[in-house]
VOPAGU-2260 file (C-alpha; in pm, 1 decimal, decimal comma):
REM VOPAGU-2260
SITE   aa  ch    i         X         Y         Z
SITE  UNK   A    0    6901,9   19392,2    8272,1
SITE  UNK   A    1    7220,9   19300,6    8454,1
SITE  UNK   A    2    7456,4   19040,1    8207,2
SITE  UNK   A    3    7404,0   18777,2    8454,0
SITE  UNK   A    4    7042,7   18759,5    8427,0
SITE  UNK   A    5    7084,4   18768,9    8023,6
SITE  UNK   A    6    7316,1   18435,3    8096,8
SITE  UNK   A    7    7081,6   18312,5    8279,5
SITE  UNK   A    8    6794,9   18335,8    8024,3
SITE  UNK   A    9    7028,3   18226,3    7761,3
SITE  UNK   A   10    7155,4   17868,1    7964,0
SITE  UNK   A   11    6760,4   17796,9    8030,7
SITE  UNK   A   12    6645,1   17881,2    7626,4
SITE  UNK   A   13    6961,9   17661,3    7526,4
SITE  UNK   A   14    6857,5   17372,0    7763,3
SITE  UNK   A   15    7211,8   17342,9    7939,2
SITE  UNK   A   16    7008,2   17482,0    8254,8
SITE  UNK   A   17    7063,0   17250,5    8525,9
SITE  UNK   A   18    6794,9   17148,9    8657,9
SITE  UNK   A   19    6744,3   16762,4    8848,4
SITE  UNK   A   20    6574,7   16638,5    8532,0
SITE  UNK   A   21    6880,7   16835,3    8295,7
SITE  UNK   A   22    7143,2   16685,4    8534,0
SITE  UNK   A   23    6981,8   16240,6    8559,1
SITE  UNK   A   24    6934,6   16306,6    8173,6
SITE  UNK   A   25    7339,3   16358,0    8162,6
SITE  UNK   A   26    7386,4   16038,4    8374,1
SITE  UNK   A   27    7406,1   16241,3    8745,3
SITE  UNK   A   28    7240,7   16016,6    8972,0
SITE  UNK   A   29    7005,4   16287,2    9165,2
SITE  UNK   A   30    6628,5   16312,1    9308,6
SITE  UNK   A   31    6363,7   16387,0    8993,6
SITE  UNK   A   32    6138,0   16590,6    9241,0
SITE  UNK   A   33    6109,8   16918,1    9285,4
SITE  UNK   A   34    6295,5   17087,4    9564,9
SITE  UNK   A   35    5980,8   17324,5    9675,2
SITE  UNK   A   36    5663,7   17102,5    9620,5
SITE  UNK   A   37    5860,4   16758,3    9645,3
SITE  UNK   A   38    5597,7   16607,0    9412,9
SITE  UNK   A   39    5638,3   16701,7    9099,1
SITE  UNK   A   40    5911,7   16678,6    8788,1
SITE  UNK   A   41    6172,8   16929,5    8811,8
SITE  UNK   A   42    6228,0   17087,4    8469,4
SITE  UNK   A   43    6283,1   17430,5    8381,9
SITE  UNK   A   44    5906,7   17464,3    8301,8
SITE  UNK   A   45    5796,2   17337,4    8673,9
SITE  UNK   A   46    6021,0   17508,8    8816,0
SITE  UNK   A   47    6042,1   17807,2    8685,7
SITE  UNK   A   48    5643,3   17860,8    8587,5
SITE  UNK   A   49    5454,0   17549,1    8713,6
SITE  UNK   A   50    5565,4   17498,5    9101,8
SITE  UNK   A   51    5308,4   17603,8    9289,4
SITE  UNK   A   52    5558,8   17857,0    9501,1
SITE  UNK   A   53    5635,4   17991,0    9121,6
SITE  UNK   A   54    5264,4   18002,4    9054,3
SITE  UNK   A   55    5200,0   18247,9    9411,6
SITE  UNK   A   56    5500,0   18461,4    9276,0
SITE  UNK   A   57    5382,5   18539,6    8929,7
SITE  UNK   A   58    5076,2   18597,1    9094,0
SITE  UNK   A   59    5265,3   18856,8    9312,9
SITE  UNK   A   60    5390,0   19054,9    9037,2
SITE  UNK   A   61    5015,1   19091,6    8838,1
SITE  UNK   A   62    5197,3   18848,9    8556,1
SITE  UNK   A   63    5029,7   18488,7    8620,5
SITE  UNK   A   64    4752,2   18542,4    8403,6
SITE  UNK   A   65    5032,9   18647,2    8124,0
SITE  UNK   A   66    5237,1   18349,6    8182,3
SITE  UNK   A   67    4934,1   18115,5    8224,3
SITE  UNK   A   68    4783,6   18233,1    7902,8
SITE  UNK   A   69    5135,8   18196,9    7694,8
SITE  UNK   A   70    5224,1   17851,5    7831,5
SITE  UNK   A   71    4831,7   17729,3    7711,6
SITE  UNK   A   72    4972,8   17765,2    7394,2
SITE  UNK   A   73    5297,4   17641,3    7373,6
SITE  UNK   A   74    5431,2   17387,1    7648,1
SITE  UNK   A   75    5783,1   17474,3    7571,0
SITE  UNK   A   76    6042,5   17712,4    7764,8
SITE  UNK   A   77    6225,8   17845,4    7562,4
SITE  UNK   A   78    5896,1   17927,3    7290,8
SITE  UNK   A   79    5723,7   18054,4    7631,1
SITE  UNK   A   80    6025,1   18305,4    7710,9
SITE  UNK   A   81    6045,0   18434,0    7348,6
SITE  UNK   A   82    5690,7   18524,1    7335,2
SITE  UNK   A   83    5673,2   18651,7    7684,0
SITE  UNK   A   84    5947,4   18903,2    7572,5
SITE  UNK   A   85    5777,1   18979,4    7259,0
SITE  UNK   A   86    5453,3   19079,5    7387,5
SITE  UNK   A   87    5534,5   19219,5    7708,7
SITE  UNK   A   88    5656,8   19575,9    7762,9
SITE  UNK   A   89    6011,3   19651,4    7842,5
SITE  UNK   A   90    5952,3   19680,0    8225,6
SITE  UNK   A   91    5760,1   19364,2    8257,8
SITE  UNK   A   92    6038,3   19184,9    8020,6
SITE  UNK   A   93    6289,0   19279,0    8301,6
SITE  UNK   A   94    6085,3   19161,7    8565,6
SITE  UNK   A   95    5975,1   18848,5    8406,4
SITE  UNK   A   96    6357,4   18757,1    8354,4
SITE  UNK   A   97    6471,3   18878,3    8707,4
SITE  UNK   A   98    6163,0   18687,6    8919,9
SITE  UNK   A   99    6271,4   18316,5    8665,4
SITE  UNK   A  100    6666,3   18465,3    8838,5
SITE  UNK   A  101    6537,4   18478,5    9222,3
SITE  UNK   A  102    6297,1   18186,2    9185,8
SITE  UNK   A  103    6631,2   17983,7    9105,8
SITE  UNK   A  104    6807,8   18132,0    9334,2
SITE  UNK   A  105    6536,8   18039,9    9608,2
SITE  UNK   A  106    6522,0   17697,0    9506,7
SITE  UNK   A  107    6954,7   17673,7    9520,1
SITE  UNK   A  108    6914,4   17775,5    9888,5
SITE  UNK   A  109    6683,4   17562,3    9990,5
SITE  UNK   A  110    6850,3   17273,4    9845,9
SITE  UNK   A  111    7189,0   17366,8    9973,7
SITE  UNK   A  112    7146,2   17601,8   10298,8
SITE  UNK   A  113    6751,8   17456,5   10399,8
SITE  UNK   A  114    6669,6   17816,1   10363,3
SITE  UNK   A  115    6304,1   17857,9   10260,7
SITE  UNK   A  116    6238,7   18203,3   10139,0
SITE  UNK   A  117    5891,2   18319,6   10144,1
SITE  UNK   A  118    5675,9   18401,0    9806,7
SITE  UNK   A  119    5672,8   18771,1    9888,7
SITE  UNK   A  120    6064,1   18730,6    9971,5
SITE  UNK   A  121    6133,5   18572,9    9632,2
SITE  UNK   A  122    5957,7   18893,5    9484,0
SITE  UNK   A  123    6102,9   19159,2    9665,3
SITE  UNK   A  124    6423,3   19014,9    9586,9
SITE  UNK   A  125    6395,8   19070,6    9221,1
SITE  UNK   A  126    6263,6   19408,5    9232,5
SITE  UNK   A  127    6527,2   19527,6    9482,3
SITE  UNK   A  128    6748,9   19385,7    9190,5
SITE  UNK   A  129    6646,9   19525,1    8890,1
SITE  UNK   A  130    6576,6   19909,0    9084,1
SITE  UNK   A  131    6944,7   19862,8    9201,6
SITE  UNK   A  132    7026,2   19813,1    8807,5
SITE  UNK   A  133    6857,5   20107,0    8665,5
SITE  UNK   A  134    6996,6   20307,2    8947,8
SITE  UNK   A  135    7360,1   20186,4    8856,2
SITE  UNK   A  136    7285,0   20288,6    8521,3
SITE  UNK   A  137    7132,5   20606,4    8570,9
SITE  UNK   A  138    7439,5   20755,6    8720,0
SITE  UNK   A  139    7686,6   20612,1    8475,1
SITE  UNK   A  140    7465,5   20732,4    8239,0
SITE  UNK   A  141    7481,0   21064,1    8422,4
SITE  UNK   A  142    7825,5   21111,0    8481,0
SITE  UNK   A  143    8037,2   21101,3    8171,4
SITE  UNK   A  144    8027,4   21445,9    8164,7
SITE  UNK   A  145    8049,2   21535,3    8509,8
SITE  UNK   A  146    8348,3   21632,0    8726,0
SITE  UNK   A  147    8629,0   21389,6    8842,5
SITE  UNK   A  148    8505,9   21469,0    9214,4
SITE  UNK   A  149    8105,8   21403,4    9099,4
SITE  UNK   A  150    8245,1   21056,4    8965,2
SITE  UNK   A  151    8409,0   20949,8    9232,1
SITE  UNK   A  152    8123,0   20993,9    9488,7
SITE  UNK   A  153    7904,8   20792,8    9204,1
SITE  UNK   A  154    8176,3   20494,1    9190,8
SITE  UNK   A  155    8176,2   20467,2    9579,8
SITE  UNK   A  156    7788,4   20485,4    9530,7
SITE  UNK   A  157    7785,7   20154,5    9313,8
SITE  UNK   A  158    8046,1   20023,6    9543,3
SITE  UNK   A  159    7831,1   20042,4    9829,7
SITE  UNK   A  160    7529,3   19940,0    9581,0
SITE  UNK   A  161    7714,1   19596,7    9544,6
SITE  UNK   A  162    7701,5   19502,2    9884,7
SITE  UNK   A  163    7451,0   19203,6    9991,2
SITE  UNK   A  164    7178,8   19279,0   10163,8
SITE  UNK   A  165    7151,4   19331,6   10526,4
SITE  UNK   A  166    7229,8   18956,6   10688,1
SITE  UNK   A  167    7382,6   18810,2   10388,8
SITE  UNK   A  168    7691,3   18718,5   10192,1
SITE  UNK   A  169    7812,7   18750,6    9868,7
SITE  UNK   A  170    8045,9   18524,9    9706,0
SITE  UNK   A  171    8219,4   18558,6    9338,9
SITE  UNK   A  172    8406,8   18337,0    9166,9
SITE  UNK   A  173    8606,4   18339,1    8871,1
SITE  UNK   A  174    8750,7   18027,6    8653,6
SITE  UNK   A  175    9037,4   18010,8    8408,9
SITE  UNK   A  176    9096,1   17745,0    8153,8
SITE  UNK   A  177    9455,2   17607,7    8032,5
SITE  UNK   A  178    9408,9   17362,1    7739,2
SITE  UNK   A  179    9798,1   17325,1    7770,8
SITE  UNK   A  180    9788,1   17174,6    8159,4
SITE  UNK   A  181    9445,5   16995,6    8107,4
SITE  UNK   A  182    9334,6   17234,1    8384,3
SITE  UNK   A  183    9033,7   17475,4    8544,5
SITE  UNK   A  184    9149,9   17746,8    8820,2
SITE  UNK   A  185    8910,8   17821,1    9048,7
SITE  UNK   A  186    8917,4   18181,8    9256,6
SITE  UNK   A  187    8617,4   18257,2    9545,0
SITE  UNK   A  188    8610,4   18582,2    9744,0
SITE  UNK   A  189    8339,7   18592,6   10007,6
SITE  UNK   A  190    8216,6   18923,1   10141,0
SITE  UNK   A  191    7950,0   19020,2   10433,9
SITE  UNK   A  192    7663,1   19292,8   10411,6
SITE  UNK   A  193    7944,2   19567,0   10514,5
SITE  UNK   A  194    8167,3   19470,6   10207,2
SITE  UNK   A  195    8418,5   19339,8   10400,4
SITE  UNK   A  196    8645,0   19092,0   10329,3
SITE  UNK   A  197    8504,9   18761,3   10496,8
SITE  UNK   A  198    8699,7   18459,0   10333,4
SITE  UNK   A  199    8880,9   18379,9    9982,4
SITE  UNK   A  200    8993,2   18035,0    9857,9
SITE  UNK   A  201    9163,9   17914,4    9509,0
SITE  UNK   A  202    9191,4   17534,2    9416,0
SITE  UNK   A  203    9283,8   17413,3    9052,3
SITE  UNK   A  204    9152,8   17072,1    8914,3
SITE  UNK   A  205    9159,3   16835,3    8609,9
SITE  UNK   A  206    9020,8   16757,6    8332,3
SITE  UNK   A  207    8883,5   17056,4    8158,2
SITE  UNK   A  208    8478,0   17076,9    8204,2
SITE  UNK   A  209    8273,3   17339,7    8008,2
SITE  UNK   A  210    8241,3   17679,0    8111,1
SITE  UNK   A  211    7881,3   17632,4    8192,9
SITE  UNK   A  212    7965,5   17351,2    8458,0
């Protein structure tokens, strides 16, 4: 599965995932409740697994009765994860890890853009995701012994496979770290659906913070 998603599934197992209930329990005044159903407390486990809107998207991708069954036994994240990826197959491992991915990423934009995504939404988003993956894959697999003119067409390919979806942005960001000037350096490009340059901004500033933040 795509590196970010592994990061992602390492930060939540390590408990530096930050959630409202991660971030007041590191002395950042914030709301407890959760972002979707407003009632309950938002942990990795609620939101991830427990939030109702989670609970309609497992059910989505034929996995709630999986998850349900595993988190009976052990009300823990990180011992829910490990066993999910030990007794699922390979396919269902990926999708497990890439719906917890878009189920965070629909929560982030409804607290910061007040864009609800639909259940079916969240769902589509992650297996739109992971097929765009394998097909990256596939044709680097595919190519190393190809012609320089067969390559080519495959990078433009997975440039054109990078682009947001229809409607959207993408934005990445980079950080450096100089121990020496007590500094972080910040770098944001910001692209639309066509891949074309939108915005870009870089800012620097002090003290150091961990890579994570």
């Amino acid at each position: 599965m795509p590196p970010k998603i592994k990061n992602f599934l390492w930060r939540v197992c390590r408990g530096c995932f930050p959630t409202r209930a991660r971030l007041n329990s590191k002395g950042i005044a914030c709301p407890l409740n959760c972002v979707h159903c407003n009632n309950n407390y938002e942990d990795s486990i609620h939101v991830l697994i427990e939030c109702p809107k989670a609970v309609q998207v497992w059910q989505n991708a034929n996995l709630w009765d999986t998850v349900d069954r595993v988190i009976r036994q052990d009300y823990n994240i990180s011992a829910l994860i490990f066993t999910l990826l030990q007794n699922l197959s390979s396919g269902k491992c990926e999708l497990m890890a890439t719906i917890m991915w878009s189920l965070w990423k629909c929560r982030n934009m409804k607290l910061w853009q007040q864009h609800n995504e639909t259940n079916s939404q969240v769902f589509q988003h992650a297996t739109h995701l992971l097929e765009e993956w394998r097909a990256v894959q596939t044709i680097r697999s595919s190519s190393t012994n190809q012609p320089i003119h067969t390559q080519v067409r495959h990078r433009r390919y997975e440039e054109d496979n990078w682009k947001p979806a229809s409607g959207r942005y993408k934005c990445n960001i980079d950080a450096s770290f100089s121990t020496s000037l007590n500094r972080v350096r910040l770098g944001i490009c910001l692209r639309d659906d066509d891949g074309a340059f939108v915005l870009a901004r870089t800012e620097w500033f002090a003290p150091l913070c961990d890579v994570d933040v």
